[in-house]
Backbone as a ProteinNet text record, in pm:
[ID]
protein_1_A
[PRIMARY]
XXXXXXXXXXXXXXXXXXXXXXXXXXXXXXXXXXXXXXXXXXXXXXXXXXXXXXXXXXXXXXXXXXXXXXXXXXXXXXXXXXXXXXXXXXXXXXXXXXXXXXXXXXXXXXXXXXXXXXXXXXXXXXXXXXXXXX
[TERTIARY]
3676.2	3634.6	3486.4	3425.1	3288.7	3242.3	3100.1	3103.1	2983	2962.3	2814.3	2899	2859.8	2922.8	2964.7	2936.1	2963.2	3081.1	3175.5	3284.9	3293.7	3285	3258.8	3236.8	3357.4	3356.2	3238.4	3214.5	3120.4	2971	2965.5	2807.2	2804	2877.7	2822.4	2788.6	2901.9	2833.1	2685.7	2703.2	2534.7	2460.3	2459.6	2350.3	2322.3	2393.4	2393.3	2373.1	2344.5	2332.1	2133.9	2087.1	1986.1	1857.5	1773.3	1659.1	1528	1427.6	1332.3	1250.9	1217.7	1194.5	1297.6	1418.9	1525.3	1511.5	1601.6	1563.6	1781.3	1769.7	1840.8	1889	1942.1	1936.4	2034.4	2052.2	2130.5	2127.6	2224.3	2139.1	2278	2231.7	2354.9	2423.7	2514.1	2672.4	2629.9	2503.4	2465	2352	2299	2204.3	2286.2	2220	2264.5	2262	2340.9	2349.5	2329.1	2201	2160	2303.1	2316.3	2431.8	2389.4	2479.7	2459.8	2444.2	2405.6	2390.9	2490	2521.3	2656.1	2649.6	2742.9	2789.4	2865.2	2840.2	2923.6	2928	3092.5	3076.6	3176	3131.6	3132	3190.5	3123.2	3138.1	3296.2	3342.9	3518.6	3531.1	3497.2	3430.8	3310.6	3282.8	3150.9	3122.9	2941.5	2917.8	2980.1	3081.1	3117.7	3178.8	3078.1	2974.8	2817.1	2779.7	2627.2	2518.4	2419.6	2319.8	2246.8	2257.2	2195.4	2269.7	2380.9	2507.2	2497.6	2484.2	2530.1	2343.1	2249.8	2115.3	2136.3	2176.4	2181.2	2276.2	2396.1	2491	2412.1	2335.4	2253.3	2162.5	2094.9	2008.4	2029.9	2147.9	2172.3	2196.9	2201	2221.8	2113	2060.8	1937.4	1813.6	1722.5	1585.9	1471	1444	1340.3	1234.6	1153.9	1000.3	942.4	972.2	929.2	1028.2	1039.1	1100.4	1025.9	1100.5	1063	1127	1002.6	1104.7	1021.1	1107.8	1046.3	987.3	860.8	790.9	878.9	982.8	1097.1	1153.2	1154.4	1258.2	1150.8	1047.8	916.1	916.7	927	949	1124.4	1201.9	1301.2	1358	1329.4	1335.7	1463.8	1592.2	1716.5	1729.8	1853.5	1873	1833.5	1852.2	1846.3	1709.6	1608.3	1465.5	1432.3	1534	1475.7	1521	1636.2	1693.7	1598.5	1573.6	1446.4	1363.3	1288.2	1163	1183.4	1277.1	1332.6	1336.2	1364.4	1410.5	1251.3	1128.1	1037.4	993.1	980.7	924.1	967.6	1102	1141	1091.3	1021	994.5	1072.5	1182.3	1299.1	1275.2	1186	1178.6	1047.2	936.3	836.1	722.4	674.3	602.2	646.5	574.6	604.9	581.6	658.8	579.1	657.9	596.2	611.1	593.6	719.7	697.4	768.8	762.3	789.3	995	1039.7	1206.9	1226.9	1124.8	1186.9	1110.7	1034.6	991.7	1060.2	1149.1	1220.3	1362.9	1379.1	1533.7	1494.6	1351	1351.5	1352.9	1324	1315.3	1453.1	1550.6	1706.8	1714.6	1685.7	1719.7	1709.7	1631.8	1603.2	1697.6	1756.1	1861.7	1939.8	1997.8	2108.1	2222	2220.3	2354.9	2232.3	2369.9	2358.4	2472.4	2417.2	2461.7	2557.3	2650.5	2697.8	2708.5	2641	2697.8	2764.2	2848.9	2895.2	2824.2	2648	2593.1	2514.4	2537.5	2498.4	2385.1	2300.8	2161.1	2115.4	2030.8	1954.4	1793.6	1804.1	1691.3	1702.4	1810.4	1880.9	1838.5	1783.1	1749.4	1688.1	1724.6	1574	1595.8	1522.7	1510.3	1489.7	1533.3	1480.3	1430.4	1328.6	1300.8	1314.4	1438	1441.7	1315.5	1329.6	1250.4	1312.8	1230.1	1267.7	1265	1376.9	1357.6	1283.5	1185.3	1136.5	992.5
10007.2	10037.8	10075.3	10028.1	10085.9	10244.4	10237	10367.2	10406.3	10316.2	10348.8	10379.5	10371.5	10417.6	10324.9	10179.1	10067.9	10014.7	9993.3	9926.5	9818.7	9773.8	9649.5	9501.5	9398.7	9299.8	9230	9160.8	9054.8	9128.7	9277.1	9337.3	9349.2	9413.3	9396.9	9305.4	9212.6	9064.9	9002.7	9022	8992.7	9040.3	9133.8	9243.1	9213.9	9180.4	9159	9000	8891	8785.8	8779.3	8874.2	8860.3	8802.3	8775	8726	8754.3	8788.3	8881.9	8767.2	8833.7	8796.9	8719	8732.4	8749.1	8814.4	8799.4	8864	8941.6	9037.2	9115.8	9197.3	9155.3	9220.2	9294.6	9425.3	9510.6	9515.1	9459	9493.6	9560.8	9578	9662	9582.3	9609.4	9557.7	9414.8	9427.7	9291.5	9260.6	9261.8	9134.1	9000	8929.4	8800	8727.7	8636.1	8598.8	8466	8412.3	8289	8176.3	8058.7	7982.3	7952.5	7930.2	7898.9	8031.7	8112.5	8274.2	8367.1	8401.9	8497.5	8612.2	8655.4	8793.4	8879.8	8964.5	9061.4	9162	9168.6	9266.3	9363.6	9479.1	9582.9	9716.7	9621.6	9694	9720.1	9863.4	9857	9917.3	9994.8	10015.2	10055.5	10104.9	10126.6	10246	10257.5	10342.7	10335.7	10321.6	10346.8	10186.8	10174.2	10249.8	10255.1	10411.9	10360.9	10310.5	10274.1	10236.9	10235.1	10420.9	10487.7	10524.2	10460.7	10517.7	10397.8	10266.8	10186.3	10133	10166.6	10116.9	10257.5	10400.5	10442.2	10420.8	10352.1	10265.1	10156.8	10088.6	9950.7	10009	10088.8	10136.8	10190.8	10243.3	10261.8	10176.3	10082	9952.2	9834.3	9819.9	9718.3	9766.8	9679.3	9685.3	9656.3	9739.2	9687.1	9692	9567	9575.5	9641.3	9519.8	9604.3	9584.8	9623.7	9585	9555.3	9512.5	9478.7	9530.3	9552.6	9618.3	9536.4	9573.8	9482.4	9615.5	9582.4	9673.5	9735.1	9680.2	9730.4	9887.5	9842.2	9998.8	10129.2	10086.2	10205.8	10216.5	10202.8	10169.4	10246.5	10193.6	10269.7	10363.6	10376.9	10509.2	10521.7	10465.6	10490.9	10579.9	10666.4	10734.8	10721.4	10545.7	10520.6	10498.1	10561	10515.5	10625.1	10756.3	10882.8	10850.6	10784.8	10745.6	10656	10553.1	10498	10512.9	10627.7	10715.7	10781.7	10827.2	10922.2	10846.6	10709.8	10663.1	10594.5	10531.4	10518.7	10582.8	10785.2	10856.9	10907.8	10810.1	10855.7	10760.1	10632.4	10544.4	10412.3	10415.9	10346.6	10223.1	10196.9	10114.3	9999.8	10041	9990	9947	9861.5	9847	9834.9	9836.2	9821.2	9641.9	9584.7	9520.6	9515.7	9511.9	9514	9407.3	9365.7	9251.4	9240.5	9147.6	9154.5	9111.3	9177.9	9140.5	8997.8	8917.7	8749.4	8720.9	8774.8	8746.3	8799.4	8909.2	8991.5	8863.2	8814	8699.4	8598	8583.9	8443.3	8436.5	8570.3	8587.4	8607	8661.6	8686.2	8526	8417.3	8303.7	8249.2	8295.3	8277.8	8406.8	8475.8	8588.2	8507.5	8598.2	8582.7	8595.6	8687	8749	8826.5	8884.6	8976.2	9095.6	9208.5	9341	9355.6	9281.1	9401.9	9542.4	9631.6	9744.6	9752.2	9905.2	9924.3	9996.2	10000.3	10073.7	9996.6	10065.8	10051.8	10089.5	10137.1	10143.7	10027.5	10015.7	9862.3	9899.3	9760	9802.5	9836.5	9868	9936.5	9838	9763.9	9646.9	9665.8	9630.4	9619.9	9528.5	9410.6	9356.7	9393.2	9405.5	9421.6	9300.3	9339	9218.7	9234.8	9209.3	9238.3	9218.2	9352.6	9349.1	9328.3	9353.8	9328.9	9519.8	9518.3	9629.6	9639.4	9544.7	9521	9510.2
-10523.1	-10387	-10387.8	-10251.4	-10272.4	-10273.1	-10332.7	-10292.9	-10165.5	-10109.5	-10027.6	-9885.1	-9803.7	-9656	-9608.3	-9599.1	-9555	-9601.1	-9483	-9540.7	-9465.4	-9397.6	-9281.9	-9377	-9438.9	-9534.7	-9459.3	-9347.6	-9316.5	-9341.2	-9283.5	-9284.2	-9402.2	-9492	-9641	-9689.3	-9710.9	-9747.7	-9656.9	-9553.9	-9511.3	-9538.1	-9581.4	-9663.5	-9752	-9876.1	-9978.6	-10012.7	-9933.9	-9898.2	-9904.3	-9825.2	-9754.7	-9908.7	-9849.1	-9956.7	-9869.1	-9919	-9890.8	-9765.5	-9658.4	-9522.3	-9407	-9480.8	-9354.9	-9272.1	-9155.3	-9054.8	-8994.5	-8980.1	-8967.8	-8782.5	-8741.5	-8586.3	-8583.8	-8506.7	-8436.8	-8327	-8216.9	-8067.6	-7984.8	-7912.1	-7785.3	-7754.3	-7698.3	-7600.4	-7559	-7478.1	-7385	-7432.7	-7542.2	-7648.9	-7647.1	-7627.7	-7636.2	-7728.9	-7818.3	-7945.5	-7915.9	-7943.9	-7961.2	-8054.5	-8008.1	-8090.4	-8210	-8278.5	-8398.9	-8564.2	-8443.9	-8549.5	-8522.9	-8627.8	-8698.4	-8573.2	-8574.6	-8458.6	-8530.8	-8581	-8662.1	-8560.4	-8512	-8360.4	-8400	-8410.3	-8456	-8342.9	-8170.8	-8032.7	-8039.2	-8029.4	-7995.7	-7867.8	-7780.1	-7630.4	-7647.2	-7497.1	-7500.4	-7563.7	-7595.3	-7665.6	-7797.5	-7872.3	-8012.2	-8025.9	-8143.6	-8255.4	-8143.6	-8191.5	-8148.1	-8213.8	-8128.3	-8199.1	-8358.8	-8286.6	-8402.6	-8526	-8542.5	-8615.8	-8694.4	-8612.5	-8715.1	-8763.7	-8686.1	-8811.9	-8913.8	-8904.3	-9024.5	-9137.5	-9155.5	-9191.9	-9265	-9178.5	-9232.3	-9327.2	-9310.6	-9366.4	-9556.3	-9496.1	-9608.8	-9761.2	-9691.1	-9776.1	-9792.4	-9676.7	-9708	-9769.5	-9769.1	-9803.9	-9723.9	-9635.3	-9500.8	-9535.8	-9489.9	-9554.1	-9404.9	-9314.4	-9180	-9041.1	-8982.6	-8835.5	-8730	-8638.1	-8478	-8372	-8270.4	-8175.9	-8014.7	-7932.3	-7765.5	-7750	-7693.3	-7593.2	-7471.8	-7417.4	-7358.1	-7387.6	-7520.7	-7582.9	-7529.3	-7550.2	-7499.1	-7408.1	-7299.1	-7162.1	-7131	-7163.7	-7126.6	-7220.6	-7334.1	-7389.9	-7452.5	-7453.3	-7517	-7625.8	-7618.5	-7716.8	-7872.9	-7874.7	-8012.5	-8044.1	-7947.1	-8048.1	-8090.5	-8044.6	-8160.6	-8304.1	-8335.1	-8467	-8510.1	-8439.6	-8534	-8556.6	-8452.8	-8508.9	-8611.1	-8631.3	-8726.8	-8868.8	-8861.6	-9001.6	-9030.9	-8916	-8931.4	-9008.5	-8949.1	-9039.1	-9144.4	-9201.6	-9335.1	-9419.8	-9365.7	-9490	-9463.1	-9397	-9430.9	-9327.4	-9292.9	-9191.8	-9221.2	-9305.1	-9334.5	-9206	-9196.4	-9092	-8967	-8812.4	-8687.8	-8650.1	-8548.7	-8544.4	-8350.7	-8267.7	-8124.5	-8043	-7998.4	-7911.4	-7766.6	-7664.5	-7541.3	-7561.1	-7464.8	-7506.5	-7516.7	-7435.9	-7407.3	-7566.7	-7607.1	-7778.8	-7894.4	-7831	-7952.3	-7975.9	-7807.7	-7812.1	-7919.2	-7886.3	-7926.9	-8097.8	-8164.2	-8263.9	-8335.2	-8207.3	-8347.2	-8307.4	-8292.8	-8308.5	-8472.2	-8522.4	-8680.1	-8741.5	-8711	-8742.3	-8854.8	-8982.1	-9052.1	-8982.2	-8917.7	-8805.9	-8719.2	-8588.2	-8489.3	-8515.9	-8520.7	-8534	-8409.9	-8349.4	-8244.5	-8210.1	-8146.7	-8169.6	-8018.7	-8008.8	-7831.6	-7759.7	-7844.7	-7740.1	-7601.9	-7496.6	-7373.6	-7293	-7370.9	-7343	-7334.8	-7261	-7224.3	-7340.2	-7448.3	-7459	-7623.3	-7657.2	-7796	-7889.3	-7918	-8039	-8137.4	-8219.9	-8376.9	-8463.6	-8487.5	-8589.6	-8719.5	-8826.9	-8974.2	-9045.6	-9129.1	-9196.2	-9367.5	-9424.5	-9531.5	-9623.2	-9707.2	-9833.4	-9915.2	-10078.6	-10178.5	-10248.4	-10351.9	-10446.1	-10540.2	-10583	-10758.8	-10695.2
[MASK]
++++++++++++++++++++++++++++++++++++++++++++++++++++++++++++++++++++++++++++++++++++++++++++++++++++++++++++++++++++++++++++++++++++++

């Protein structure tokens, strides 16, 4: 059995899949999942799992060189951008990189998967861009 926090068979294996500049999404309830890219839906009602519950979950397991976020999330403020400020200022996030929401969509189009989570904040998104450990 494992021992990290993650027990979720498809998110682990996507994790552990990834190769350095993948691209990684978590988004809310009503992110839209471009066709063709994985949906690991995780949403069981609303609100749970949240946001911020399941990028510290992810976190725990990947390797982020940097993330992305829509100029949106700044603008409306959701609960979950204190968690990612928070993991920003732990390191765990690597660089910023800020873009408009119709640029953040167009980007989980190159996604390994989409994070479902059940949170309901408008706005809740982050791309990761895997790093490397070595």
């Amino acid at each position: 059995m494992k021992k990290t926090a993650l027990l979720n068979i498809a998110l682990s294996r996507t994790i552990a899949g990834l190769g350095h500049g993948d691209v990684l999404v978590i988004g809310d309830a009503g992110l839209p999942v471009p066709p063709g890219v994985e949906v690991i839906d995780l949403a069981l009602t609303p609100g749970i799992p949240d946001f911020a519950s399941v990028l510290r979950v992810v976190l725990s397991e990947m390797q982020v060189e940097r993330h992305v976020l829509a100029d949106e999330m700044f603008q409306a403020s959701p609960p979950g951008l204190v968690a990612v400020e928070e993991q920003h200022a732990l390191g765990l996030l690597g660089a910023r990189e800020r873009l408009s929401h119709e640029a953040f969509k167009a980007l989980s189009r190159r996604a390994r998967a989409v994070i479902r989570s059940g949170e309901c904040k408008p706005y809740s998104n982050i791309a990761l861009i895997a790093g490397v450990t070595f």
